[in-house]
Backbone and ligand atoms as CSV (ligand in chain L), in Angstrom:
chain,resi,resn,atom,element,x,y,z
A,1,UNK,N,N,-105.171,26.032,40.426
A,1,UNK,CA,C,-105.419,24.742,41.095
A,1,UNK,C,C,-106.641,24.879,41.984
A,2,UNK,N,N,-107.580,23.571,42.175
A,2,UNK,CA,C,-109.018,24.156,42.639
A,2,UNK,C,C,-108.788,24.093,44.170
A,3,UNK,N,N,-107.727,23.768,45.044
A,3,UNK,CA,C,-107.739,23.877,46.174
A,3,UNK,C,C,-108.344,22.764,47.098
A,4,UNK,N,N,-107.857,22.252,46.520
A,4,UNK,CA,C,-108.405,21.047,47.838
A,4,UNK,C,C,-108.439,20.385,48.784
A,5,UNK,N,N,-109.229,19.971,49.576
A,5,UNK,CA,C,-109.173,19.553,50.972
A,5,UNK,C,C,-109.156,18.319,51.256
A,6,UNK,N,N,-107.699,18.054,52.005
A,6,UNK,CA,C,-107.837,16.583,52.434
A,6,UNK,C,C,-107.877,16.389,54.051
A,7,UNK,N,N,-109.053,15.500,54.195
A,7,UNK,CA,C,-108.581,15.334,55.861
A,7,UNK,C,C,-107.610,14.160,56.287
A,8,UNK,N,N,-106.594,13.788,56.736
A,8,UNK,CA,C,-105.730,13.107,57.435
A,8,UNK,C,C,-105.900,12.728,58.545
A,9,UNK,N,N,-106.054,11.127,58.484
A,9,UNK,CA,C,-106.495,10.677,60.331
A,9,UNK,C,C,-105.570,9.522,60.670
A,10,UNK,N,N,-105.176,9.431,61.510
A,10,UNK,CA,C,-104.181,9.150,61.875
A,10,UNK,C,C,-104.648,8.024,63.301
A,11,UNK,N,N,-105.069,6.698,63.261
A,11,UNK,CA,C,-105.558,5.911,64.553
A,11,UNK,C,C,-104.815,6.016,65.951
A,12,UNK,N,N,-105.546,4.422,66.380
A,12,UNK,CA,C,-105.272,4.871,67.859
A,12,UNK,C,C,-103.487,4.435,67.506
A,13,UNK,N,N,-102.443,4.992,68.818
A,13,UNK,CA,C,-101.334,4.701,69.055
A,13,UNK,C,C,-100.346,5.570,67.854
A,14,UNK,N,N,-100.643,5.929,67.220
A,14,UNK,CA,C,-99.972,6.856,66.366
A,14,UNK,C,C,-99.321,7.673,67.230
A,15,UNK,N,N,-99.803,8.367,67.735
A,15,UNK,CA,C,-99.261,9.709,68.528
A,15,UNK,C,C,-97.575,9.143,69.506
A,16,UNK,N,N,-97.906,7.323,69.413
A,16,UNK,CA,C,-96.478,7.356,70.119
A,16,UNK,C,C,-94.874,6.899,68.965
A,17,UNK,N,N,-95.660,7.119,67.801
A,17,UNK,CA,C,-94.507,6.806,66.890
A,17,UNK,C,C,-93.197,7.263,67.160
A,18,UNK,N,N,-92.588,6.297,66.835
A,18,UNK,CA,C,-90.963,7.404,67.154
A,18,UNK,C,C,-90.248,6.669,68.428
A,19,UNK,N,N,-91.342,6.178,69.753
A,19,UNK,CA,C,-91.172,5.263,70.682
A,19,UNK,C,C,-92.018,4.190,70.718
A,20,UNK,N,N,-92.554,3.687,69.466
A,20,UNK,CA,C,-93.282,2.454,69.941
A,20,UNK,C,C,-92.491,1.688,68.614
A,21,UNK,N,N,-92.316,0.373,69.102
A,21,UNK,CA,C,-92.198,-0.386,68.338
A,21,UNK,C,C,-90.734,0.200,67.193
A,22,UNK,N,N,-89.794,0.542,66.903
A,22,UNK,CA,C,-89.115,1.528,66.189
A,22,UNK,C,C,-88.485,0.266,65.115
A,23,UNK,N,N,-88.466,-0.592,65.381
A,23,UNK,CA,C,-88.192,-1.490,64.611
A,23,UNK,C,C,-89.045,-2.515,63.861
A,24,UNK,N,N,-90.169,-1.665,63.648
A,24,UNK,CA,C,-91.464,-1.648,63.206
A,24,UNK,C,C,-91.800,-0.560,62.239
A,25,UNK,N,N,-91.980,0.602,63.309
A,25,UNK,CA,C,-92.703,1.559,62.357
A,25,UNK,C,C,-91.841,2.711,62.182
A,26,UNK,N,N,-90.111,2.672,62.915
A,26,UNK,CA,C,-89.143,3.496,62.427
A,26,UNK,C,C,-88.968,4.597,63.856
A,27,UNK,N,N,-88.363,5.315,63.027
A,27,UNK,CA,C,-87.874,6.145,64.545
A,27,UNK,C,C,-88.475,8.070,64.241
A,28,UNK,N,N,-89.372,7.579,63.622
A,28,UNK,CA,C,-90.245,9.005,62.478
A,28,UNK,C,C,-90.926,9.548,63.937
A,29,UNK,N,N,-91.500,10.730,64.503
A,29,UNK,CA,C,-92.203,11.031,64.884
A,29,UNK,C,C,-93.229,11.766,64.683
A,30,UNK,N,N,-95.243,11.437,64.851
A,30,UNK,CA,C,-95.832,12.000,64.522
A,30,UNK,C,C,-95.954,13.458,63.667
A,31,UNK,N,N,-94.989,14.053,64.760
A,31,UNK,CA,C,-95.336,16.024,64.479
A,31,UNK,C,C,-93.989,15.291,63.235
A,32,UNK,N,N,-93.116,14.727,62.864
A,32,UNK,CA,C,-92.414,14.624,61.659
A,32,UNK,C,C,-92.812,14.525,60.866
A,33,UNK,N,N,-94.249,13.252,60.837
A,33,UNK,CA,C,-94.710,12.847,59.826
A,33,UNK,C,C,-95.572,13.756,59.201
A,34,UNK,N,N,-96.292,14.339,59.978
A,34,UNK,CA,C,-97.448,15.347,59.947
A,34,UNK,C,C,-96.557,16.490,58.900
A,35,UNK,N,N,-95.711,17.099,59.200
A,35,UNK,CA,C,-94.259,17.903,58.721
A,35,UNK,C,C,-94.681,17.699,57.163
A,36,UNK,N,N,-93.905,16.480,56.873
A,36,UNK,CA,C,-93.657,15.815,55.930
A,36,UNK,C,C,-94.654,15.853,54.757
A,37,UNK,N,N,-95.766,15.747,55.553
A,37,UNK,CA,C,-97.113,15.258,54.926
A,37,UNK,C,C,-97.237,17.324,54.287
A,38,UNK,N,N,-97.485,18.016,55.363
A,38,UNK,CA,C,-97.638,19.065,55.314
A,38,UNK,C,C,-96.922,19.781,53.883
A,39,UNK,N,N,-95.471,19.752,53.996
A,39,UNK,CA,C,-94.632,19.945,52.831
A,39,UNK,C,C,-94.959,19.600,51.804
A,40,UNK,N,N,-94.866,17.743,51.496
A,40,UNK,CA,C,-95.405,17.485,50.168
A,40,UNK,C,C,-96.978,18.095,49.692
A,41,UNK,N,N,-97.781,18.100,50.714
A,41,UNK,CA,C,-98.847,18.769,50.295
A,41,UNK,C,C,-99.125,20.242,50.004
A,42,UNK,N,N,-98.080,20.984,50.639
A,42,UNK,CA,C,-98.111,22.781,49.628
A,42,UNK,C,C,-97.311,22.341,48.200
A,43,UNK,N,N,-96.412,21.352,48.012
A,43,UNK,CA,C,-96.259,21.455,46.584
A,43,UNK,C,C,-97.264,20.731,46.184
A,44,UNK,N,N,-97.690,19.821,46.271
A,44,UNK,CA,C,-99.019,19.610,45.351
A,44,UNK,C,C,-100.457,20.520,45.475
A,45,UNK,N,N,-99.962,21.848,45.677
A,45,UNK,CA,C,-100.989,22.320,46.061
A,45,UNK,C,C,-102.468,22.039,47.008
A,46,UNK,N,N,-102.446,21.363,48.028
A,46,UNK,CA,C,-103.543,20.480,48.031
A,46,UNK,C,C,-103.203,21.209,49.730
A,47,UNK,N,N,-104.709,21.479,50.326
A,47,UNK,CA,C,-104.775,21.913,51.711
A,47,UNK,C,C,-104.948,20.412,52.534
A,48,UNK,N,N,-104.014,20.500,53.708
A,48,UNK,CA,C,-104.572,18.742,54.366
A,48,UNK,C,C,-104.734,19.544,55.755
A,49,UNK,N,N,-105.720,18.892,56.535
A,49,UNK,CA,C,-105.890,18.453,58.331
A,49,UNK,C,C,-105.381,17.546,58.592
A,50,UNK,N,N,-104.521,17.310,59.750
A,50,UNK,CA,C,-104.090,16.030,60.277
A,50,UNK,C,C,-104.428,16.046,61.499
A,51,UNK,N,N,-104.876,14.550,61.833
A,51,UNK,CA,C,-105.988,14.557,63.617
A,51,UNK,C,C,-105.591,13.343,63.585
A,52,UNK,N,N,-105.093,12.833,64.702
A,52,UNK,CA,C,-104.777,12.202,64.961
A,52,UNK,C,C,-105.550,11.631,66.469
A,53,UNK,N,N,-106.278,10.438,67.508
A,53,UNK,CA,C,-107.242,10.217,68.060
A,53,UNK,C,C,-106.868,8.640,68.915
A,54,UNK,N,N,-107.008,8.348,69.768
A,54,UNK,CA,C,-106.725,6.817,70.349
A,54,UNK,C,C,-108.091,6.458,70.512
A,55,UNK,N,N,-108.517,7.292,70.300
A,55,UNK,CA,C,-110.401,6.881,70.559
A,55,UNK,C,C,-111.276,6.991,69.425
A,56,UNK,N,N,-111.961,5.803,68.692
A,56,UNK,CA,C,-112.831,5.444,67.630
A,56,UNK,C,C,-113.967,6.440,67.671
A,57,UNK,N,N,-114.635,7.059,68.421
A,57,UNK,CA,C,-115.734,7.778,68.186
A,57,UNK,C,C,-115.080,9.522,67.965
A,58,UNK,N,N,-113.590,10.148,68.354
A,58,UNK,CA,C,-113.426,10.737,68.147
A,58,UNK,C,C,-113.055,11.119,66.475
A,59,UNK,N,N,-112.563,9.634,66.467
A,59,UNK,CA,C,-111.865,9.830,64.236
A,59,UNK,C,C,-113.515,10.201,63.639
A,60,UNK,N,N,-114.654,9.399,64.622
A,60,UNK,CA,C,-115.727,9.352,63.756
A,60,UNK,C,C,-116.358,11.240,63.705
A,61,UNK,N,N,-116.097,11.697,65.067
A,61,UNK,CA,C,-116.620,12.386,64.929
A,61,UNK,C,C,-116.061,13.715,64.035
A,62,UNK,N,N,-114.772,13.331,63.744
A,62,UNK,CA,C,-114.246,14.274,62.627
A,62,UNK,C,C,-114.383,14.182,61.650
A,63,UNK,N,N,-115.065,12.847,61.190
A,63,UNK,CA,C,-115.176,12.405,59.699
A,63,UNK,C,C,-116.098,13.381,59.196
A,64,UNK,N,N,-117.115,13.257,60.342
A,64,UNK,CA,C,-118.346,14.038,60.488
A,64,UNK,C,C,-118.250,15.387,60.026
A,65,UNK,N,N,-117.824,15.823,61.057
A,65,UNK,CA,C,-117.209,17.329,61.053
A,65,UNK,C,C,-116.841,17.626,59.711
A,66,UNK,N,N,-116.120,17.227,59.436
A,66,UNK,CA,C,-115.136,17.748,58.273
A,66,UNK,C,C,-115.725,17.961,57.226
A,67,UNK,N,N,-116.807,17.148,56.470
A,67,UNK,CA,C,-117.898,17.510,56.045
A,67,UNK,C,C,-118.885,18.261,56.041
A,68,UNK,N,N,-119.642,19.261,54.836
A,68,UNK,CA,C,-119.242,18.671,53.444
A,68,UNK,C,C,-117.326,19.136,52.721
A,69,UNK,N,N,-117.267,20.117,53.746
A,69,UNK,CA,C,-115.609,20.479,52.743
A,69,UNK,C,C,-114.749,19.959,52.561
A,70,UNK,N,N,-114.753,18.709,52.814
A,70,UNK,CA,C,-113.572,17.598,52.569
A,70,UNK,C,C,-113.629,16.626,51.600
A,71,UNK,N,N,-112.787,17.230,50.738
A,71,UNK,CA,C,-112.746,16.331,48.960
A,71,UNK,C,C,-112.500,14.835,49.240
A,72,UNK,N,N,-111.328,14.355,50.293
A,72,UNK,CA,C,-110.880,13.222,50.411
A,72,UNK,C,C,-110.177,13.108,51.178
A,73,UNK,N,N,-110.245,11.912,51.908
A,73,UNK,CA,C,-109.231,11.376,53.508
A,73,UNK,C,C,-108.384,10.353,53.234
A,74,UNK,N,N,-107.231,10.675,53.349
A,74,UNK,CA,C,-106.352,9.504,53.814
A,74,UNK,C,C,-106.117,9.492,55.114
A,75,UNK,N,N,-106.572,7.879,55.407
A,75,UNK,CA,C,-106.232,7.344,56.828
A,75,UNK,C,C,-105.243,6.189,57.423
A,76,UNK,N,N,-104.748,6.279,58.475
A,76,UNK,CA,C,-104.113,4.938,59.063
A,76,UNK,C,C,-105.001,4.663,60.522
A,77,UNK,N,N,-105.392,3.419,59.882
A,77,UNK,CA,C,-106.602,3.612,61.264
A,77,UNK,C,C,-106.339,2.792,62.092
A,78,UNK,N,N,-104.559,2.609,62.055
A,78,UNK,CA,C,-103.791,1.871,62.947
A,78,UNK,C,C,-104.817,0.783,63.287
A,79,UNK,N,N,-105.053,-0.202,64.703
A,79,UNK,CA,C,-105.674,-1.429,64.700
A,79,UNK,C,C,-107.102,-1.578,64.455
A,80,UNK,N,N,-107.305,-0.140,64.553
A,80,UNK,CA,C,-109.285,-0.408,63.860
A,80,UNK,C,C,-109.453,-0.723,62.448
A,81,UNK,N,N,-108.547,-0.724,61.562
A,81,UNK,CA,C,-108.063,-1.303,60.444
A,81,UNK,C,C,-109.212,-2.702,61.133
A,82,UNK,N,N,-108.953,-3.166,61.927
A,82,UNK,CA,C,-109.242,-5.271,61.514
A,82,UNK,C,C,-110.392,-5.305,62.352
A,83,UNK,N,N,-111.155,-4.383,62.986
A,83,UNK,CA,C,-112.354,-4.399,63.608
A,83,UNK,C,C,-113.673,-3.316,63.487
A,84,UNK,N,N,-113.214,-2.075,63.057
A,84,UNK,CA,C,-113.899,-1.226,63.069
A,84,UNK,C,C,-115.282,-0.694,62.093
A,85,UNK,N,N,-116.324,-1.797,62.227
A,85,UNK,CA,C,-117.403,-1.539,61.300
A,85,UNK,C,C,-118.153,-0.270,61.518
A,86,UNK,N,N,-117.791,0.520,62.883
A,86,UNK,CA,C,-118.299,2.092,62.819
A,86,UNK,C,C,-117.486,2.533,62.420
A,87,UNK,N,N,-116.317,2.823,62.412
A,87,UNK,CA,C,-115.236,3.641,61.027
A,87,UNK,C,C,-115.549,2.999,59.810
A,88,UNK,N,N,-115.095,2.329,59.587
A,88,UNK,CA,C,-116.132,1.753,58.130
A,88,UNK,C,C,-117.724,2.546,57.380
A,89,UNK,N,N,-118.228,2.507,58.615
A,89,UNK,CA,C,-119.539,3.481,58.038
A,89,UNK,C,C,-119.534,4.809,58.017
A,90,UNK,N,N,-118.459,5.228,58.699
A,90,UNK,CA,C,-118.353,6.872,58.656
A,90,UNK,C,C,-117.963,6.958,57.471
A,91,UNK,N,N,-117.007,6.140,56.788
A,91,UNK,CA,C,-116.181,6.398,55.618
A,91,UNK,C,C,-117.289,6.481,54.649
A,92,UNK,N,N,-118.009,4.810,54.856
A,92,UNK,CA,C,-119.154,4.958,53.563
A,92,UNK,C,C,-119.878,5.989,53.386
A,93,UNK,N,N,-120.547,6.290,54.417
A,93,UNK,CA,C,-121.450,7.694,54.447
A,93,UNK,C,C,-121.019,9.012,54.229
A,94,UNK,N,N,-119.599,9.137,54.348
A,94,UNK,CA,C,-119.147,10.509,53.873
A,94,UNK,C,C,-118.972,10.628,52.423
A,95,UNK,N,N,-119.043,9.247,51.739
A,95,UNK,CA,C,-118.993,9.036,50.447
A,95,UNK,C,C,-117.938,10.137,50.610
A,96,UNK,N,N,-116.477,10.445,50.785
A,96,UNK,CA,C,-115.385,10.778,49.608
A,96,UNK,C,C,-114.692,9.284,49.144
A,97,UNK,N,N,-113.385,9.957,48.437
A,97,UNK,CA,C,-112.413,9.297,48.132
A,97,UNK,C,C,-111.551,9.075,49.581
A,98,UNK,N,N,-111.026,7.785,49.470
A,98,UNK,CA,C,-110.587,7.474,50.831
A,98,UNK,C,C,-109.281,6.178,50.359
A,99,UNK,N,N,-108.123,6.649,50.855
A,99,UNK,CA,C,-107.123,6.086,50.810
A,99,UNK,C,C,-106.688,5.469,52.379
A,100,UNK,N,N,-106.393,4.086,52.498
A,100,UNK,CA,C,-106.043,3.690,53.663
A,100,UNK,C,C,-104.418,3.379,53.392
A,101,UNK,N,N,-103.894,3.858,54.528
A,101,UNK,CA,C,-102.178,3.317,54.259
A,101,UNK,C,C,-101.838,2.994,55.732
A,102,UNK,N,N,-100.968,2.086,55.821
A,102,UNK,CA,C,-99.939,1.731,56.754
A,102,UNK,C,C,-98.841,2.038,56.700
A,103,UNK,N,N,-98.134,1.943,58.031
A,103,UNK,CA,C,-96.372,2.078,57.885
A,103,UNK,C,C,-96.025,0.436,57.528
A,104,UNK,N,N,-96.443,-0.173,58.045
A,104,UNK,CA,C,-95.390,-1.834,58.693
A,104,UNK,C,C,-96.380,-2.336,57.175
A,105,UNK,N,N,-95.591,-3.201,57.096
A,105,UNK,CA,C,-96.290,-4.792,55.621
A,105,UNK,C,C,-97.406,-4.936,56.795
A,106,UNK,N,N,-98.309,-5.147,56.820
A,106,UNK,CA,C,-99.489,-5.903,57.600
A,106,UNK,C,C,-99.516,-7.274,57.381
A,107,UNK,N,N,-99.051,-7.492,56.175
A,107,UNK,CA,C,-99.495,-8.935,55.016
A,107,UNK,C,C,-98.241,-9.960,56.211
A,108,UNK,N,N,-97.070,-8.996,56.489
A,108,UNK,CA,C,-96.160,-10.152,56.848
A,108,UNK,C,C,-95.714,-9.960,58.179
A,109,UNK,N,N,-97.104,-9.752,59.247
A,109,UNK,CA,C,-97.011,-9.961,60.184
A,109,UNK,C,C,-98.384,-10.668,60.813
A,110,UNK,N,N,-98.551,-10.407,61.811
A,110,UNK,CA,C,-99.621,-11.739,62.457
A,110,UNK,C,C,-100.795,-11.706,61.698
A,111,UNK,N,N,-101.674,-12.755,62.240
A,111,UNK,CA,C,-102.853,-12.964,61.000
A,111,UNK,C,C,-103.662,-12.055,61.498
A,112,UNK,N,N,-104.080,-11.720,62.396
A,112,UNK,CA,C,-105.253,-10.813,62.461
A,112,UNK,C,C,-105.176,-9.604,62.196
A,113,UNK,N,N,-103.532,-8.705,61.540
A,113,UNK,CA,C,-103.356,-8.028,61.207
A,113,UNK,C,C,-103.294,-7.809,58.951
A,114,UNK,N,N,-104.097,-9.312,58.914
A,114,UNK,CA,C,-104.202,-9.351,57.360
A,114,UNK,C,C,-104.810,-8.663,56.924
A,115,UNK,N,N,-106.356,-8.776,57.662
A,115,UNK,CA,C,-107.681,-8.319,57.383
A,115,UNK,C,C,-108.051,-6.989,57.958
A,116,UNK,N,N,-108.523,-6.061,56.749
A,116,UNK,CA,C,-108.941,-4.729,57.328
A,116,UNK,C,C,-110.309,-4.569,56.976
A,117,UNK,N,N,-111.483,-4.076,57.911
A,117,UNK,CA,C,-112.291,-4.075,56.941
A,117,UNK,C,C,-113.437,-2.465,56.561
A,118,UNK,N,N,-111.827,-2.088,56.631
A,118,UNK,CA,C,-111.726,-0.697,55.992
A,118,UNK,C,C,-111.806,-0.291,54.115
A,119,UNK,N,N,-110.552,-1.471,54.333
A,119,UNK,CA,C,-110.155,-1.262,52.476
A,119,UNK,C,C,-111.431,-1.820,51.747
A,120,UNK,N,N,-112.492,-3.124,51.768
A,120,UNK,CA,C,-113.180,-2.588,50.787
A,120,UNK,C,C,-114.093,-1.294,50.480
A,121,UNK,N,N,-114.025,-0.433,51.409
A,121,UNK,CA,C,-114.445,0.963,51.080
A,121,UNK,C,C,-113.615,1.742,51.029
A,122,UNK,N,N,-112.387,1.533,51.009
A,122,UNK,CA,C,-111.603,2.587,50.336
A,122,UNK,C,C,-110.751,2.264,48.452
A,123,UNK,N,N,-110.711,3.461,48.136
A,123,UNK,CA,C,-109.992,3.426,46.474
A,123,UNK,C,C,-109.068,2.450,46.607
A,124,UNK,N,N,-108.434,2.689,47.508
A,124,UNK,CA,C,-107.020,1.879,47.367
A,124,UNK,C,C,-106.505,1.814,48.880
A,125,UNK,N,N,-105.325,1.125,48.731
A,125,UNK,CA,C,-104.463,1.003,50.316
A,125,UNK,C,C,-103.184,0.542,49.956
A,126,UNK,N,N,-102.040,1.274,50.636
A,126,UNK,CA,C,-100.482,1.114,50.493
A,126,UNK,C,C,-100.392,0.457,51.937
A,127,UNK,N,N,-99.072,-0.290,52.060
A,127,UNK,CA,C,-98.882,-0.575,53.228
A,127,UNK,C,C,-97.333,-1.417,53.048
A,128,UNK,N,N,-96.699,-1.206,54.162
A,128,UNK,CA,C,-95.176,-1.287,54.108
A,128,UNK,C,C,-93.976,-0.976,53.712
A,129,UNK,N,N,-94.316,0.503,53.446
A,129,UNK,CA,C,-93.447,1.549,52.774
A,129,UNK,C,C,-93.421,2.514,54.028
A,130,UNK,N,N,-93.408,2.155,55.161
A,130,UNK,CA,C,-92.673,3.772,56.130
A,130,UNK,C,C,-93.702,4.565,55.912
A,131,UNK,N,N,-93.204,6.195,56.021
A,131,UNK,CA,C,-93.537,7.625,55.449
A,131,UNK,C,C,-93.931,7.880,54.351
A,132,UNK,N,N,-93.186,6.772,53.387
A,132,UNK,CA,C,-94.003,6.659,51.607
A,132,UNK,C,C,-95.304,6.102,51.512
A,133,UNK,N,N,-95.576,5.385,52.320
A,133,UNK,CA,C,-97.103,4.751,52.452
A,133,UNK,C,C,-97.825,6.315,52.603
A,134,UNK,N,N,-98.243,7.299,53.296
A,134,UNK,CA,C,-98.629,7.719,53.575
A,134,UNK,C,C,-98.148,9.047,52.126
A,135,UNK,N,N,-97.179,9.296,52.266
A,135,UNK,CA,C,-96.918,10.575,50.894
A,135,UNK,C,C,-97.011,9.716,49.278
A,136,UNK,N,N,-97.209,8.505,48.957
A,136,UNK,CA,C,-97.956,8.570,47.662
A,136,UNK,C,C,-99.312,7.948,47.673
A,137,UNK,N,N,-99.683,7.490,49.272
A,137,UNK,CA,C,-101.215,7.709,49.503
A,137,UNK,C,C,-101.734,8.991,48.891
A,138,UNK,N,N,-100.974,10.002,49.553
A,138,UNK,CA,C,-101.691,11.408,49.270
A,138,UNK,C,C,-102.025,11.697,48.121
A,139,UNK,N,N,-100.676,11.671,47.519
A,139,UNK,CA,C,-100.367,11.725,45.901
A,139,UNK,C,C,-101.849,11.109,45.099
A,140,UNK,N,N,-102.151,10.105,45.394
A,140,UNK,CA,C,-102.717,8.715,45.120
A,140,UNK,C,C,-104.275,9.242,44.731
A,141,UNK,N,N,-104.445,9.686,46.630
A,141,UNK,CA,C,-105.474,10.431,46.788
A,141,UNK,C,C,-106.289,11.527,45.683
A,142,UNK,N,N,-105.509,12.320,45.799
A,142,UNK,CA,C,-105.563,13.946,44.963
A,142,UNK,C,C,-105.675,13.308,43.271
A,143,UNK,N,N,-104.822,12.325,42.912
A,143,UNK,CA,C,-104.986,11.989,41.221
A,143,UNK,C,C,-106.496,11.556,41.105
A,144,UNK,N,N,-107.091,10.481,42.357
A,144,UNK,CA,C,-108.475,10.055,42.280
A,144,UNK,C,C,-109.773,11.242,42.091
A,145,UNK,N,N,-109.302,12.223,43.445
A,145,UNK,CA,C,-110.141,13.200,43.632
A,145,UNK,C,C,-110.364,14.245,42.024
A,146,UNK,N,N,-109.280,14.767,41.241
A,146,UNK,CA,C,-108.717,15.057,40.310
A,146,UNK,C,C,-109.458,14.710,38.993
A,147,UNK,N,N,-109.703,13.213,38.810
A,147,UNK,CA,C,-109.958,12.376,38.097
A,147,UNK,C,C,-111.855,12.312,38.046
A,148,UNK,N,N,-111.963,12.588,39.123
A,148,UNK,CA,C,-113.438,12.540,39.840
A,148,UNK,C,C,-114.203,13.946,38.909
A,149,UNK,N,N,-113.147,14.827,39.516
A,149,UNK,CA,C,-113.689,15.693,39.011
A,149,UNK,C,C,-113.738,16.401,37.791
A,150,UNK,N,N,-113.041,15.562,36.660
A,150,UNK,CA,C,-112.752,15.612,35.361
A,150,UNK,C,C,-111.928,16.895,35.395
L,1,DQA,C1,C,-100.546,0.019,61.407
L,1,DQA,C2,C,-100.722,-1.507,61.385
L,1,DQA,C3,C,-101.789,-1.940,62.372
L,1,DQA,O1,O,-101.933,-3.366,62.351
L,1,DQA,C4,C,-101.408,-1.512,63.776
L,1,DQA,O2,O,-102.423,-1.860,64.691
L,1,DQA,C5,C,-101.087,-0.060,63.864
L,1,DQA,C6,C,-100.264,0.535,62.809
L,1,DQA,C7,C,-99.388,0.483,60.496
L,1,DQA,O3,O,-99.335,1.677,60.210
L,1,DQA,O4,O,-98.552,-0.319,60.095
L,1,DQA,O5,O,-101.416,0.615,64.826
L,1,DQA,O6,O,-101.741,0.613,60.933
C-alpha cells in the first residue's frame, strides 16, 4: 500500500464537541472522534494528522505546512464553511483532493447554514451522518486520491 497522507482539520468550536450543542452534534468527543478516525484509518492503511484550530489563519497555516506531503484533506470547517474565501484559497492552491463533511444536516437547519463556499472546491461533501460523515469522508477521500493515482 503506497502510504498515504491525509491531513484532517477540524474548524472553529470543534474542540467543544461532546458539550456543545449534544442534541445537535451528539455526545462524541473530539479526542473520540479523532480515536475513531485514527482506527479506521490504520485499517485502511492510510497515515492521517488531525488539527483541529478556532482560528482561520491557523487551519490556513497548516494547509500550508502540510505541504507538499499531503495526498488529501478532509475537513469540517465548522462555520467558515459559509464565509471563508481565505480557506477556500488555501484549499485551491494546495490543489489536493479535499473532502468537506459535517456532523448536523446543514440543509435542515438555518439558512445561512445552506451555503458553503468551500464545497465548490472540494470532490465532494457528506453532511448529517454524525461520526459517519467524517469516516466515509475518509473512505471517500483515499478511493479519489487512489483513483488519481491510477
Ligand atoms: C458544522 C455545521 C456548521 O454550520 C457549524 O457552524 C459547525 C459544525 C457541522 O459539523 O455540522 O461548527 O460544520
Amino acid at each position: 500500500m503506497a502510504g498515504y497522507k491525509i491531513l484532517i482539520l477540524h474548524g472553529p468550536n470543534l474542540n467543544m464537541l461532546g458539550r456543545r450543542e449534544p442534541g445537535i452534534y451528539g455526545s462524541m468527543t473530539l479526542p473520540e472522534l479523532d480515536q475513531l478516525l485514527a482506527r479506521r484509518a490504520s485499517e485502511l492503511k492510510v497515515e492521517v494528522d488531525s488539527f483541529q484550530s478556532n482560528s482561520e489563519g491557523a487551519l490556513i497555516d497548516r494547509v500550508q505546512q502540510a505541504l507538499p506531503d499531503v495526498d488529501g484533506i478532509l475537513v469540517n470547517p465548522g462555520a467558515l464553511s459559509h464565509y471563508s474565501y481565505a480557506l477556500r484559497d488555501a484549499f485551491s492552491a494546495a490543489d489536493r483532493p479535499l473532502v468537506e463533511v459535517h456532523l448536523s444536516n446543514v440543509f435542515s437547519r438555518e439558512p445561512f447554514r445552506h451555503h458553503s463556499v468551500i464545497t465548490p472546491v472540494a470532490d465532494g461533501m457528506l453532511c448529517g451522518l454524525g461520526a459517519d460523515s467524517y469516516l466515509l469522508g475518509l473512505e471517500a477521500l483515499l478511493n479519489i486520491i487512489k483513483k488519481q493515482r491510477g
